[in-house]
C-alpha positions in Angstrom: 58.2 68.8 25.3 56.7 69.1 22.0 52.8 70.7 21.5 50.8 67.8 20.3 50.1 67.7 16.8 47.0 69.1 14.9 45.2 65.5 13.6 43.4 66.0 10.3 40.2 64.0 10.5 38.6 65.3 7.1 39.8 65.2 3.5 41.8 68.4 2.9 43.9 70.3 -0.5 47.4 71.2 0.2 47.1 74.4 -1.6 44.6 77.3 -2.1 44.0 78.8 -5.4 47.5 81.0 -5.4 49.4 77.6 -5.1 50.5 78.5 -1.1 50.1 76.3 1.7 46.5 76.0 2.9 46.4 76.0 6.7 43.5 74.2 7.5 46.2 71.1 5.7 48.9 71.3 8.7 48.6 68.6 10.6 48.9 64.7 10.3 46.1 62.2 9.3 46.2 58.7 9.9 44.6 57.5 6.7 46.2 59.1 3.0 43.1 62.0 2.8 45.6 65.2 1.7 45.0 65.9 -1.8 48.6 67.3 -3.4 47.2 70.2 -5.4 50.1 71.9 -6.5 50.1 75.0 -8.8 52.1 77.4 -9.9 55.7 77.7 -8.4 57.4 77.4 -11.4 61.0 75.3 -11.4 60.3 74.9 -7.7 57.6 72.0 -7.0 59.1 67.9 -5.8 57.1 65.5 -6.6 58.5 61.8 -6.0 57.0 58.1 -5.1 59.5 55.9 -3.7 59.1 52.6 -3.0 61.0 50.1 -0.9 60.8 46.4 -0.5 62.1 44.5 2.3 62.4 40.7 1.2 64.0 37.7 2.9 67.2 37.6 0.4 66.3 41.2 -1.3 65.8 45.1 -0.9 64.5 46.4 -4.2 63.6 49.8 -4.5 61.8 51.7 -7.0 61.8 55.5 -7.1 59.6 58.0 -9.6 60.0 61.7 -9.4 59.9 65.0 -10.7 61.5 67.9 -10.1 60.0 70.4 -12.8 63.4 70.6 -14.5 64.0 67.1 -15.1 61.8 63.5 -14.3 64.3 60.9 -12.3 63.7 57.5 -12.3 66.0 54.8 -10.7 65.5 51.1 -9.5 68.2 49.5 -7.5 68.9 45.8 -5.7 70.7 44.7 -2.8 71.4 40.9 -2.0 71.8 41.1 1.9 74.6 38.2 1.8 76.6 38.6 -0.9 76.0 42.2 -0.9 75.8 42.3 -4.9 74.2 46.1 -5.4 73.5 48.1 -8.8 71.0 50.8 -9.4 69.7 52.5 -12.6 68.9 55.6 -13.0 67.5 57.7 -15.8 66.9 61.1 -15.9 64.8 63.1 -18.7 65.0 66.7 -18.8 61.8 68.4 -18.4 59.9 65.0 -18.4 56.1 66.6 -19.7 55.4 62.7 -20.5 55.4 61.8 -17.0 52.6 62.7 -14.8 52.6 62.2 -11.1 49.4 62.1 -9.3 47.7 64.2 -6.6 46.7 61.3 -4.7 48.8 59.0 -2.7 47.2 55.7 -4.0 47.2 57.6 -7.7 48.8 55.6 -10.3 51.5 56.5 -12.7 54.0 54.8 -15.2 57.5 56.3 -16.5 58.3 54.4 -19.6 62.0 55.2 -20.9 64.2 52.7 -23.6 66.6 51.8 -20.6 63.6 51.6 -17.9 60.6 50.9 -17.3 58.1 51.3 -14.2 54.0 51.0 -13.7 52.7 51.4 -10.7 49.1 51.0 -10.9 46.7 51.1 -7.6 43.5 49.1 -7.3 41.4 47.4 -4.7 43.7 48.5 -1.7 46.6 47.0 -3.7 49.6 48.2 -5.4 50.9 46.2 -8.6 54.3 47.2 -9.2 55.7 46.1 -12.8 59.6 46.9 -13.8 61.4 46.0 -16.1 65.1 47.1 -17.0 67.2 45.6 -20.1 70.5 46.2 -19.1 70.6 45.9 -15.6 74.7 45.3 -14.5 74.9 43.6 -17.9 71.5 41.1 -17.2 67.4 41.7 -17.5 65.7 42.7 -14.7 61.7 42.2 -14.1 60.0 42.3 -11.4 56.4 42.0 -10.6 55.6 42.6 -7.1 51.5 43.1 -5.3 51.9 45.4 -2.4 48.7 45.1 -0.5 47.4 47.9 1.5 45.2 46.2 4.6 42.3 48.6 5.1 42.6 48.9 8.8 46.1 50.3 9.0 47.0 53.5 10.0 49.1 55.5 8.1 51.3 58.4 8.6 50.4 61.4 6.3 52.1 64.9 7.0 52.2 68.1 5.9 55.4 70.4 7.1 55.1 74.0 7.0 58.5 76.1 6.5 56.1 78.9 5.0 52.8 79.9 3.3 55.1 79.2 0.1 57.6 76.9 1.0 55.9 73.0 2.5 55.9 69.4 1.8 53.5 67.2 2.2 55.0 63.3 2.7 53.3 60.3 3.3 55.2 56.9 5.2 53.0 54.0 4.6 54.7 51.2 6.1 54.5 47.1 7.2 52.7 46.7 4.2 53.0 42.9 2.7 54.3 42.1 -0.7 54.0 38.8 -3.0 55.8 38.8 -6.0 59.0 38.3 -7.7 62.6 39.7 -9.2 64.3 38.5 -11.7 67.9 39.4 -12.9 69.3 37.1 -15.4 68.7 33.5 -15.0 68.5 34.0 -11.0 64.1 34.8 -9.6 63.9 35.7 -6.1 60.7 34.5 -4.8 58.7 37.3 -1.9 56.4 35.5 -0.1 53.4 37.7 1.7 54.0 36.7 5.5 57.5 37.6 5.4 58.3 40.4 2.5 57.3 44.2 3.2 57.2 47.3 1.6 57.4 51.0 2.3 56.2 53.8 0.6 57.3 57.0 0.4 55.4 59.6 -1.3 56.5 63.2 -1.1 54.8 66.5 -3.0 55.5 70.1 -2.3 57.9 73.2 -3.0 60.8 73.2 -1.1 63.8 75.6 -0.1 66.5 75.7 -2.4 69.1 74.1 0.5 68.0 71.5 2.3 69.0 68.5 4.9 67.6 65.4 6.1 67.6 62.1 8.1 65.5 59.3 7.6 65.2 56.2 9.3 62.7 53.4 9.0 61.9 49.8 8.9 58.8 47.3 8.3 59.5 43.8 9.2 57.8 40.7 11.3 59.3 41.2 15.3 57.8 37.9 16.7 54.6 37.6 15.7 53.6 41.4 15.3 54.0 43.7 12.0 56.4 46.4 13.2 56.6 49.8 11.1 59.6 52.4 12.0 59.5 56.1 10.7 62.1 58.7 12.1 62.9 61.6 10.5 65.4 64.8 11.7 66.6 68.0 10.4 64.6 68.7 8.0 61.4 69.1 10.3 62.9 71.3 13.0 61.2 74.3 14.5 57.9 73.7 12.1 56.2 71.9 15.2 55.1 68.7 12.8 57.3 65.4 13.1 57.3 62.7 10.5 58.2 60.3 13.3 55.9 57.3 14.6 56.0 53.9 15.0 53.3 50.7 14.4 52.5 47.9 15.6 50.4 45.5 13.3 49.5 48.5 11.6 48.1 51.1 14.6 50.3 53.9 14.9 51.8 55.8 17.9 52.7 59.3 16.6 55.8 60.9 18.3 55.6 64.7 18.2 58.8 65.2 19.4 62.1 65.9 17.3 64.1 63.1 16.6 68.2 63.7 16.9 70.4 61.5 14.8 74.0 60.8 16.0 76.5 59.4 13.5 79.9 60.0 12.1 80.3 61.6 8.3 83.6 60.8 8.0 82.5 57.0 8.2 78.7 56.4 8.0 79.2 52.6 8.8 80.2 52.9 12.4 76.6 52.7 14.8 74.2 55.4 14.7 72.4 56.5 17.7 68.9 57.6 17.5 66.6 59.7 20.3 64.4 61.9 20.9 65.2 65.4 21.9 63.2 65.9 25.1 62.4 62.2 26.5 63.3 59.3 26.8 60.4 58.0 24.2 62.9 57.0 21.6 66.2 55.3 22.5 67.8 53.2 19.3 71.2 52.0 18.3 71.7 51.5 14.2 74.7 49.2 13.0 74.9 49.4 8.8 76.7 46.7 7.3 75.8 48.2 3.6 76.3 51.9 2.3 74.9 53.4 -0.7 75.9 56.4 -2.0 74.2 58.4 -4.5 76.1 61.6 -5.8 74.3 64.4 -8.2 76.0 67.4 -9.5 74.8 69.0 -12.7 75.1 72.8 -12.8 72.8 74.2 -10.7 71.5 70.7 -8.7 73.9 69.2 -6.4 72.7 66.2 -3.9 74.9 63.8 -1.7 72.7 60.9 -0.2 74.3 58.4 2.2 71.9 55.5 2.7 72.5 52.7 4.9 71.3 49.1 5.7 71.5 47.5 8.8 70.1 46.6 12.1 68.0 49.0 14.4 68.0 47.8 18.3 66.5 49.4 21.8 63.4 50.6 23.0 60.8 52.8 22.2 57.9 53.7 24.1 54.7 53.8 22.6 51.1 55.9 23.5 49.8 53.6 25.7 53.3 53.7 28.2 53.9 50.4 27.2 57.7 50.2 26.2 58.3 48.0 22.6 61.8 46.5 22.5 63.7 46.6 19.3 65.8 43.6 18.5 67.7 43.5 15.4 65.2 44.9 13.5 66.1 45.4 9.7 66.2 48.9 8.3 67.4 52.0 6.3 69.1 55.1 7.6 70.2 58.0 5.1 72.0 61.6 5.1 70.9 63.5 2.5 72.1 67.3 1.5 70.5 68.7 -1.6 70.7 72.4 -3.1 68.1 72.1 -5.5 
């Protein structure tokens, strides 16, 4: 079995004053006090907010990030029935204009001709404006309130690889969303007790190779606010997960390697999901929509496989009490980068 995690109870900077890893910051800390102060590392520092919606017809998703070389910025839609997808992206080479903050509830807007996002924080909500003029040939806008109830966990981790090479990522999740998207002449109504949103928010320097898994969900299960993070790969042997669970927002953390089973020569059959030692975490995944996303431009390459679908089984949480998992709705992904 995996040591128990170090639990950061103070607020804490990522990095000391030569831009390495601060110790005293590895750990996890159920409530977003990790300040992201990178420096220095020069063409080697990831910054990105992403952003994922969950409606009742819907998944929208919003990304922002910046890679030193280059800002990226993409929105895509999915209607679950019909399965009508398309995603923008824009990317600006260096990207000076676009600053990305140190804090996880910071704000930040990317404006672009083809694409525009604000995400502006206030009052333990997130008001997330987009707008898109040629989105698969129609207008997109959305305006969307994410709101952030104060007594919810949260999971907020940093990973050590190194002194020099780390990541600090926070998965805020089960967090309810009123709003609306519109594409063309069709408005897709989210309504507060039944639309959720994750957030995603990543800062740190990474190695130039990397690999991951990520699997998570926030819907309603009965009456109770369920929240799903599981991550793989890219965590091993640093002794710090990224995988818990919630339950109307109070968090079990599982510090214990998650190992993800699936086919790459079709990522659509079922998944299986566990945990390496016990029998803590024991899920099934069954997609029924891929997206792909595909980068190669001299010296950055990525292949991301992200799927939606249906997580089912069991996992246990910290009290021993076992929470069943019934075709709860969720993302999976496989994602190699050199970068």
């Amino acid at each position: 079995m995996q040591h128990a995690e170090r639990e950061i109870l103070t607020p804490v900077q990522l990095c000391d004053r030569k831009g390495q890893l601060n110790p005293a910051a590895i750990g996890f800390a159920r409530k977003p006090m990790i300040e992201s102060n990178l420096s220095g590392n020069f063409m080697r520092k990831k910054k990105w907010n992403y952003w994922c919606i969950f409606g009742e017809e819907i998944l929208f998703s919003v990304t922002v990030s910046h890679f030193d070389y280059a800002a990226h910025c993409s929105v895509y839609f999915l209607h679950y029935e019909t399965q009508r997808f398309f995603e923008k992206t824009v990317i600006v080479p260096v990207g000076r204009k676009l600053h990305m903050p140190d804090q996880v509830h910071g704000s930040l807007q990317f404006h672009h001709a083809d694409l525009n996002i604000q995400l502006l924080h206030i009052q333990n909500e997130t008001h997330i404006t987009v707008s898109v003029p040629n989105f698969d040939n129609e207008i997109l806008l959305a305006d969307l309130h994410v709101m952030h109830p104060e007594e919810d966990d949260t999971l907020n981790v940093v990973v050590p690889w190194s002194r020099q090479l780390f990541q600090h990522t926070a998965k805020h999740h089960s967090m309810p969303v009123k709003g609306f998207v519109k594409i063309g002449d069709k408005r897709y109504d989210l309504k507060e007790d039944e639309s959720f949103a994750v957030l995603d928010f990543g800062r740190g320097v990474w190695p130039r190779e990397t690999i991951w898994n990520w699997g998570m969900a926030s819907q309603m299960a009965g009456n109770h606010r369920i929240g799903l993070n599981l991550g793989g790969k890219w965590t091993d042997g640093t002794g710090m997960t990224e995988n818990a669970v919630f339950v109307d927002g109070k968090m079990t953390k599982i510090s214990e390697d998650v190992i993800f089973n699936y086919d790459r020569s079709d990522y659509k059959k079922r998944w299986t999901i566990h945990t390496k030692f016990s029998d803590t975490v024991q899920l099934t995944f069954s997609p029924f929509f891929e997206r792909e996303s595909l980068t190669n431009i001299k010296l950055v390459k990525s292949e991301m496989h992200q799927l939606v679908g249906y997580f089912n089984g069991r996992i246990r949480l910290e009290d021993g009490s076992i929470l069943p998992i019934q075709q709860l709705l969720g993302t999976i992904e496989d994602h190699q980068a050199k970068w």
